[in-house]
C-alpha positions in Angstrom: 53.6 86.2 52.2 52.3 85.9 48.3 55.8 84.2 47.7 55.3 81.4 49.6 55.1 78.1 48.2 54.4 74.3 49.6 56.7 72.1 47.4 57.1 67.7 47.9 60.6 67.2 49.6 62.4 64.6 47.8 65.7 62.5 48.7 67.5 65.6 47.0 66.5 67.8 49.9 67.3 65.8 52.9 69.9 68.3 54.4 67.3 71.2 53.9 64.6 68.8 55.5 67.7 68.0 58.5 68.2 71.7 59.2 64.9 73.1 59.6 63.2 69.5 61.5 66.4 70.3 64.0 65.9 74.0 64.3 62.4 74.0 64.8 61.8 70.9 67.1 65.0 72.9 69.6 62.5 76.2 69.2 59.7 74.4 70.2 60.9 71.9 72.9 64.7 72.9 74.4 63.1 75.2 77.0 60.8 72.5 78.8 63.6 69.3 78.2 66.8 68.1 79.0 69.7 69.3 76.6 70.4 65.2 77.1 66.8 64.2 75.9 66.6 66.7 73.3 69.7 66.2 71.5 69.0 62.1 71.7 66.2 62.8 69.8 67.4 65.4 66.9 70.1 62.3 66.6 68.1 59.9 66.4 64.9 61.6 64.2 67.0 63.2 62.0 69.9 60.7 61.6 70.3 60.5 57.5 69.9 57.1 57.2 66.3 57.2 58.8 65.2 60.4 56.9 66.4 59.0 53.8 64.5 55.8 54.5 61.4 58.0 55.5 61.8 60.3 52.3 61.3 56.5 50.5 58.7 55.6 52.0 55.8 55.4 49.2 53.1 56.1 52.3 55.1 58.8 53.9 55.0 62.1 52.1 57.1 65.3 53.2 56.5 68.6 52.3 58.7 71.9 52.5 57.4 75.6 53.2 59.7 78.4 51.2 59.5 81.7 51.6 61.6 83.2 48.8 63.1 80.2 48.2 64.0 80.0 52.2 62.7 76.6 53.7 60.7 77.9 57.0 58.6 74.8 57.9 57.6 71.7 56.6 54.9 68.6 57.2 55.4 65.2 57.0 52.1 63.2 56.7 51.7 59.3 57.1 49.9 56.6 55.5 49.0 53.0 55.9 51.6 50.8 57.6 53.6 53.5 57.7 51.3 55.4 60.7 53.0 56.1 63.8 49.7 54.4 65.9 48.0 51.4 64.1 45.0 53.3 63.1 42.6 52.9 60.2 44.8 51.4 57.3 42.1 54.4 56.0 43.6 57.1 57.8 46.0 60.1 57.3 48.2 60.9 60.3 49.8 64.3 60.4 52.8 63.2 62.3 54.8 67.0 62.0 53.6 70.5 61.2 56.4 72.5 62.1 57.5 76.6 61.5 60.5 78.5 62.2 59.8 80.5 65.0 60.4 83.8 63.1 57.3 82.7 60.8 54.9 81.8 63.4 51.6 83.9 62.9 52.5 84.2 58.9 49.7 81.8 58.0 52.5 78.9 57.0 51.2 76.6 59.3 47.9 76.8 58.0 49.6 76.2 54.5 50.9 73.1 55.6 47.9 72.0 57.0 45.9 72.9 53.7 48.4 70.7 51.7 47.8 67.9 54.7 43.9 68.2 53.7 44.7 68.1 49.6 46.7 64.8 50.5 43.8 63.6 52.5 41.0 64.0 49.4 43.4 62.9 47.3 44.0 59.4 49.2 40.5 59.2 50.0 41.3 59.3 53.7 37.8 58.9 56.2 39.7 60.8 58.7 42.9 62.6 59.5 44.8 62.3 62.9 47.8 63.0 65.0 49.6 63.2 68.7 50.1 66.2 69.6 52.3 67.1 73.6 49.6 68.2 76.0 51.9 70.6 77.1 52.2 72.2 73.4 48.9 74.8 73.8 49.3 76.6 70.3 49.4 73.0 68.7 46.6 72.2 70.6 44.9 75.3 69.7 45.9 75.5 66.0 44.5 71.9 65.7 41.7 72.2 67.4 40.3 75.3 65.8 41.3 73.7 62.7 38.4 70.9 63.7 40.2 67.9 65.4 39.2 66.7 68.7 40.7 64.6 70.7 39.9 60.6 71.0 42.6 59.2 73.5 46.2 59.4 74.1 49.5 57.7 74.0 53.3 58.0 75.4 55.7 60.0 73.0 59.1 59.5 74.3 61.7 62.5 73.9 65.3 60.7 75.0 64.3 58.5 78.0 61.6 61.1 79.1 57.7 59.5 78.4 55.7 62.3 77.9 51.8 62.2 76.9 50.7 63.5 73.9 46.9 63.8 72.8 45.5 62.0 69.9 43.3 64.3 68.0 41.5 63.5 64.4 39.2 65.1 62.0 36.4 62.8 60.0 36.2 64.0 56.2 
């Protein structure tokens, strides 16, 4: 794993950003959801128009996982107005740490969430947050030993299916 490397995503890598947010939301979540619910949300989330609009976003920041120049995971992070929860205009919400299934237990998650914490100092964030399904244990558990806890929760909905996810943050 000495070859991997945690690079910004720009506009330029929108399809790379397309293929693996598709491929590894389906490895997490096709098993336990509707083929109808799922594919309404990979339209919908990963629809060019509202990655490219995300990817523009000056308080939205994306960021890639290679190994060996293959993209394998990536994190997208959130910032004032641009939060998916009105939280703390002071906050840093962690809105997607995902890995290829192939590359879970490599340490890339944990790559990701470093860079998530190096964009948190760097912002001068009080805290860091995110929802998280409280179905989706090894998030739970990755997060959690990682030093969030959780605070409330809210409704993520996944096609027309409302589904509770935990709200979890970390004070710097």
């Amino acid at each position: 794993m000495n070859s991997l490397e945690i690079k910004k995503a720009t506009v330029e890598d929108l399809n790379a950003l397309q293929l693996i947010g598709r491929q590894t939301f389906s490895e997490t979540f096709a098993e336990v959801n509707s083929k109808e619910n799922m594919d309404k949300y990979l339209n919908e989330s990963f629809a060019t128009e509202k990655l490219s609009s995300e990817l523009n976003n000056p308080n939205s920041y994306f960021y890639l996982a290679l190994l060996e120049e293959k993209v394998v995971g990536y994190l997208k992070l959130n910032t004032d107005a641009a939060q998916t929860e009105k939280e703390d205009l002071n906050a840093l919400e962690i809105e997607r740490i995902y890995v290829a299934k192939e590359f879970h237990g490599k340490k890339v998650a944990q790559a990701l969430y470093a860079q998530a914490e190096q964009t948190a100092e760097e912002i001068r964030a009080s805290y860091m947050w995110l929802g998280v399904w409280e179905k989706n244990f090894r998030a739970v558990s990755f997060y959690t030993k990682n030093g969030f806890v959780q605070f409330d929760t809210h409704i993520f909905k996944l096609g027309n299916d409302e589904q509770t996810d935990l709200m979890m943050k970390k004070v710097l």
